[in-house]
N, C-alpha and C positions, 0 to 999 in steps of 0.2 A: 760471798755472793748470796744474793740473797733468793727463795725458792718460793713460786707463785702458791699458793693455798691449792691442797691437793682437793678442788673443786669442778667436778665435770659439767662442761655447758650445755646449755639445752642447745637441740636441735631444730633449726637447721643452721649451723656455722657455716658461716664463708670462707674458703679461703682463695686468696689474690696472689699470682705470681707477676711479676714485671721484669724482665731479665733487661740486662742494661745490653743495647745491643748499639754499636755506632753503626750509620748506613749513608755509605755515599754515593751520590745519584750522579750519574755519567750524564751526558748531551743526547747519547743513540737511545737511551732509556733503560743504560744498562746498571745495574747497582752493585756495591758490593756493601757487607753486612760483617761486623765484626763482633767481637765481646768487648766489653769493656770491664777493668779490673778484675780484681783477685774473686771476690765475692758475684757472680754476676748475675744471681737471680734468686731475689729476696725475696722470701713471703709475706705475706701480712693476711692475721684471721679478723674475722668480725664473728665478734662473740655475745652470745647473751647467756646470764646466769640465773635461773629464777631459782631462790633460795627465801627463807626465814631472814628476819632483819637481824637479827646476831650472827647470822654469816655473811649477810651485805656486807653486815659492819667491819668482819675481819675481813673482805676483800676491800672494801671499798680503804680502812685503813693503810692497808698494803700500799696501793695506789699514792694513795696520798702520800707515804713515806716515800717510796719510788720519786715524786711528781718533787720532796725534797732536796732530798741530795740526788737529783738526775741520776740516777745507775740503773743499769739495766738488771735483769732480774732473769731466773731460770725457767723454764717452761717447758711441756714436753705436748704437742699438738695432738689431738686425736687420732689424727692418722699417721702415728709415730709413736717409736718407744725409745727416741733418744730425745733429750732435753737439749733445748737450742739459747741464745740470748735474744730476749726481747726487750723494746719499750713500751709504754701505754701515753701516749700522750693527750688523749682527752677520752672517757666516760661519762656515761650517767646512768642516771637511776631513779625509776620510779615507783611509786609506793601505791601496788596496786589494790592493796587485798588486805584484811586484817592480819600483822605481823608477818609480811609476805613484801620482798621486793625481786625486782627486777634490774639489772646492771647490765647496761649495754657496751663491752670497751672491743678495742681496735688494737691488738697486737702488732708492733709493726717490727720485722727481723732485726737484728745488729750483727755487727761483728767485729768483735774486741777480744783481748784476751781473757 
């Protein structure tokens, strides 16, 4: 399994819960609210990295390999000191500065073995 480059993102990150919730709505207006499956409330971060372009490169590579063979990857979120599985399914990056970039990605949760 493969382990995210141990690089801290600038601040301010996002993070996004959405708990899968089913809800079924009565006639009188009455509801009822359930969970649904095992896992029921993913996270997903929005991240940005401002780094030197030889560390873009080793995240932005990372990425790319990931974006390869689809597998998720290890990561441990800032407000956490246990590593979770994630994917990244689209970033970017801009070259703001002399030998200076910026990488914008979207962690989004998994759960696999």
């Amino acid at each position: 399994m493969a382990t995210f480059p141990s690089y801290n993102p600038t601040y301010s990150a996002n993070k996004k819960s959405e708990p899968s919730v089913r809800t079924i709505k009565f006639g009188d207006g009455y509801e009822n609210r359930i969970t649904f499956g095992l896992n029921q409330n993913p996270k997903e971060w929005s991240l940005t990295f401002n780094e030197t372009d030889a560390d873009s490169n080793i995240i932005e590579a990372f990425l790319d390999a990931r974006a390869i063979d689809n597998a998720s990857f290890d990561w441990t979120p800032p407000d956490d000191t246990t590593p979770y599985k994630w994917v990244c399914q689209s970033w970017s990056r801009d070259f703001f500065d002399f030998q200076r970039s910026k990488i914008d990605v979207t962690f989004r949760q998994v759960f696999e073995p």
